[in-house]
N, C-alpha and C positions, 0 to 999 in steps of 0.2 A: 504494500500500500504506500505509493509517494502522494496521493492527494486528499484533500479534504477542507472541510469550509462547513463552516454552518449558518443556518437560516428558520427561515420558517416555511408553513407550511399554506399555501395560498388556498387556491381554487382546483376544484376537476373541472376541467373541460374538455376541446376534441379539435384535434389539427385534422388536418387533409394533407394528404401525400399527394405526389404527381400525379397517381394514376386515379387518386379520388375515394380514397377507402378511407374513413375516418379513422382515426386510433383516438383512443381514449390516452388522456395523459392530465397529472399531476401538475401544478405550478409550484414552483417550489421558489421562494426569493432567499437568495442568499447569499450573503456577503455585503459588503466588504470586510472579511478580518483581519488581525494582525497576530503575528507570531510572538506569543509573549514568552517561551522558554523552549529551549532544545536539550534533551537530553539523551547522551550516547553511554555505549558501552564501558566506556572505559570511568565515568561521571557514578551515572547511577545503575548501572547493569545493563540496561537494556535502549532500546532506540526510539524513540519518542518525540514529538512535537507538541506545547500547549497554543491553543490559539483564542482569542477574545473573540466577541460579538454583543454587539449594541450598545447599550450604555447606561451607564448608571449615574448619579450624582453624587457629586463628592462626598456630600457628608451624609452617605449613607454608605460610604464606604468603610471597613476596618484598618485598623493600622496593620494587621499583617497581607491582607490587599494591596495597600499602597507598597510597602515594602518590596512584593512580591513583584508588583507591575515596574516601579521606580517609574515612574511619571511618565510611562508608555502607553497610558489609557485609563478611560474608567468603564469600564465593560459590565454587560449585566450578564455574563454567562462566561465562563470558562472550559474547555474539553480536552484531554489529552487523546493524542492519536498515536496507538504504537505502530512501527512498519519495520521491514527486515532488511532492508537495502539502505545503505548509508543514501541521504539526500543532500542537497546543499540550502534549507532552511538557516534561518538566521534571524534571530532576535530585531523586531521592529518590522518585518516584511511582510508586506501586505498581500493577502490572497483574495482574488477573484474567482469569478466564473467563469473565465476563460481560460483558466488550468484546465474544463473539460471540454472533450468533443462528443457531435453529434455521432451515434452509434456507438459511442463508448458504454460499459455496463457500471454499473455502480451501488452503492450497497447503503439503504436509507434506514437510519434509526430513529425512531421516536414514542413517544408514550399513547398508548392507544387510547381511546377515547373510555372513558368512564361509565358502566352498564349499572352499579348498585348492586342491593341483593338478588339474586335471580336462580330460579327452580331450575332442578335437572336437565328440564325440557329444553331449555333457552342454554344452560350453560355446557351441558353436557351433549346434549342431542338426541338426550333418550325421547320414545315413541309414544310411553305416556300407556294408559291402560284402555280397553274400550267402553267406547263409550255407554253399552247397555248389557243389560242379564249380570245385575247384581253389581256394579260399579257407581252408584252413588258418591258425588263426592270426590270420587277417586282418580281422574283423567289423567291429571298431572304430580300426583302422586311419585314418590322414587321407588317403593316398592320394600322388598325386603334390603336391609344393608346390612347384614353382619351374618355368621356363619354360627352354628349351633355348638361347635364344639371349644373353642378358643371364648367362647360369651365376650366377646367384647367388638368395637367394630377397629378393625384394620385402617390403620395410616395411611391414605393417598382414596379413598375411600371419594367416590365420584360423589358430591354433595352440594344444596344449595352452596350460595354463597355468595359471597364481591367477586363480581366480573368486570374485567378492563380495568383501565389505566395503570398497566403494567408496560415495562419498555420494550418494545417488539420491533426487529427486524427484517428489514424485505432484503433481497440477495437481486443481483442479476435483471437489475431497470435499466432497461434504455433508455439515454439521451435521445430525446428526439429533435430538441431545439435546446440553444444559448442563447439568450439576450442580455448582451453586455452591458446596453443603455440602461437597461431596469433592475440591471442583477438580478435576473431568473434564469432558472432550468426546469424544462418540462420534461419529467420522466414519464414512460410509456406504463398505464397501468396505476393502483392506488398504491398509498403511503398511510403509512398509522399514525394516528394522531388528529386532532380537532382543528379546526383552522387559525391558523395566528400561532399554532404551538411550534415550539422549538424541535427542530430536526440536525440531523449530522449527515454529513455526503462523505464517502469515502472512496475513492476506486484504487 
């Protein structure tokens, strides 16, 4: 991995290709950041870049922030990216969306959107009971959960619960377009997260 940038998460919408087939694709705005720390092998074990995005105000900032930054920004997000191939990053250097190209694949992370508590049915995808000949009540029901001989019920154990807003990512999105003017990229297909939420691009 030599690239990455983060942003937020726009609009779905739909290009046209030359021959007229629509794709569905993502808008994703993102950038401008800067590189606020590199670290290598020989520093702290492994190979890494931090980089900022957006902004914050000052005095909402901590003294080990400021430290940290040395009057390189006031950022409202921080992310480390680790990669395996030495790069030539460098403290203060600013990244674009023109680090990617069109038909390039790339790997987007973000917090998926927020579902609350939710029945088997919805979180699991069980089928639910039928609906008549002694089912009252019952449709969405989970059914039996635990086993007769151990009497207790099993860890990992399929059950209501909080669904979403967990960090999930997509692998293998294609660029379909870059616009430089606006700092967006439209990747081909969805991205997780709600709109306006913070995302990471990596390829």
């Amino acid at each position: 991995m030599k690239k990455a940038i983060i942003g937020k998460k726009s609009i779905m919408t739909q290009v046209y290709t030359d021959n007229g087939v629509a794709v569905p694709v993502t808008v994703l705005k993102a950038g401008p950041c800067v590189v606020t720390q590199v670290k290598t092998v020989d520093g702290e074990g492994y190979r890494s870049f931090q980089i900022g995005y957006g902004t914050k105000k000052e005095k909402n900032m901590t003294k080990p922030e400021k430290g940290h930054l040395k009057g390189n920004g006031n950022f409202a997000i921080l992310r480390e990216f680790r990669f395996d191939e030495e790069v030539s990053h460098e403290v203060g250097q600013q990244l674009n969306v023109d680090q990617f190209e069109v038909g390039e694949k790339v790997k987007v992370t973000g917090t998926s959107k927020g579902k609350g508590f939710q029945g088997v049915v919805k979180r699991h995808g069980f089928s639910g009971a039928p609906a008549s000949h002694g089912h009252k009540d019952q449709q969405r029901m989970p059914g039996s959960i635990g086993a007769t001989g151990p009497q207790k019920v099993f860890k990992g154990t399929k059950m209501g619960g909080q669904m979403g807003n967990v960090r999930s990512t997509v692998t293998n999105l294609e660029v379909v377009k870059v616009d430089t003017e606006n700092n967006e990229i439209y990747v081909k297909g969805a991205v997780p997260g709600a709109r306006n939420s913070y995302i990471y691009i990596s390829a």
